[in-house]
N, C-alpha and C positions, 0 to 999 in steps of 0.2 A: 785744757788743751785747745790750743789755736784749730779752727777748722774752715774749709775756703772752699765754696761752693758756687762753680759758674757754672750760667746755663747762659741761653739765647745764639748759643751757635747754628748750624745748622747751609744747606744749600743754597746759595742767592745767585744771581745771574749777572755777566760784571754791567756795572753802574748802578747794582743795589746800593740797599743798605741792610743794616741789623747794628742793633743794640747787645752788647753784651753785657750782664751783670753777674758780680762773685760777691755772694753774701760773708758775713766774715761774722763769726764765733769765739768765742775763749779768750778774748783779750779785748784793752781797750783801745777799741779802732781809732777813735778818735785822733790820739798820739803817735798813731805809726804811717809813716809813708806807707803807699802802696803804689802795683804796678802791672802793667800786662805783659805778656814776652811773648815769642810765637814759637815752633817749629816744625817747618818743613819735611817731608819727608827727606833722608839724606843731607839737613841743615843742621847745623846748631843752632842753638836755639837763641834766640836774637830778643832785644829789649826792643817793644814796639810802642810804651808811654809809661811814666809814671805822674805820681801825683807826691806831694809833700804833705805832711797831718796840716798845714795853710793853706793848701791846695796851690801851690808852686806845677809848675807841669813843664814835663820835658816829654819830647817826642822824636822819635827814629826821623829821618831827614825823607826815606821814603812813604813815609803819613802822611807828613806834616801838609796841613789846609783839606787832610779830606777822615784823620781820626780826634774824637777828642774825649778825654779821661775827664771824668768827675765822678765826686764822691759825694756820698750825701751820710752824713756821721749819724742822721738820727737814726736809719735803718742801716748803722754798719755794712753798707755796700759800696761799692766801686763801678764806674760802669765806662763803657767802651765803645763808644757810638763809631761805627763804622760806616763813611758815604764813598758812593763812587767806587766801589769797588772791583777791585782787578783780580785777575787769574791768579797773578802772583802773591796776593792775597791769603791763599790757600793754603793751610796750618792747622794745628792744633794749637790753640787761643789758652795758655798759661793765666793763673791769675798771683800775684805774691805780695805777702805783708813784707816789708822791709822789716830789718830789728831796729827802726829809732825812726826819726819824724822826717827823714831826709835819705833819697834812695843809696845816697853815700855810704849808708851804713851796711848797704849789703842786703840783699834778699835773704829773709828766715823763712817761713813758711811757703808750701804752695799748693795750689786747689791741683782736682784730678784733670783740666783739661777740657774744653769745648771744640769741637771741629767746627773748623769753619773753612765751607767748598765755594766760590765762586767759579763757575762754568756755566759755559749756554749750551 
């Protein structure tokens, strides 16, 4: 059974940073895209980066130059480096394995969830 564990969430003040990682269990990470999503309170919940099993990367237009996604297949993890960050920011930080090597396929699994609060 796929299992998706993120942590490094937590309160930062805007123009922090934080790194987010979701370790990944029960399958072979290697082969599968993965991705982060976010949401808001009162939002749906929105795609904020993936990654391809080639490590291809696609990014929400509101990231783009301050998040960036990589994976690193030895230690089946994902991670989500966060700079500059703004109020709006402010989410609970999804993690998900895609079902195939390309986010095309569709999100299958997903972790329980990191909050992450930027406010001064």
């Amino acid at each position: 059974q796929v299992q998706l564990v993120e942590s490094g969430g937590g309160l930062v003040q805007p123009g922090g940073s934080l790194r987010l990682s979701c370790a990944a269990s029960g399958s072979i990470f290697k082969i599968y895209a993965m991705g982060w999503y976010r949401q808001a309170p009162g939002k749906q919940r929105e795609l904020v980066a993936d990654i391809s099993s080639g490590s291809w990367t696609n990014y929400a237009d509101s990231v783009k130059g301050r998040f960036t996604i990589s994976r690193d297949n030895a230690k089946n993890t994902v991670y989500l480096q966060m700079n500059s960050l703004k109020p709006e920011d402010t989410a609970v930080y999804y993690c998900t394995q895609y079902s195939g090597s390309y986010s095309y396929f569709g999100p299958d699994y997903w972790g329980q969830g990191t909050q992450v609060t930027v406010s001064s």
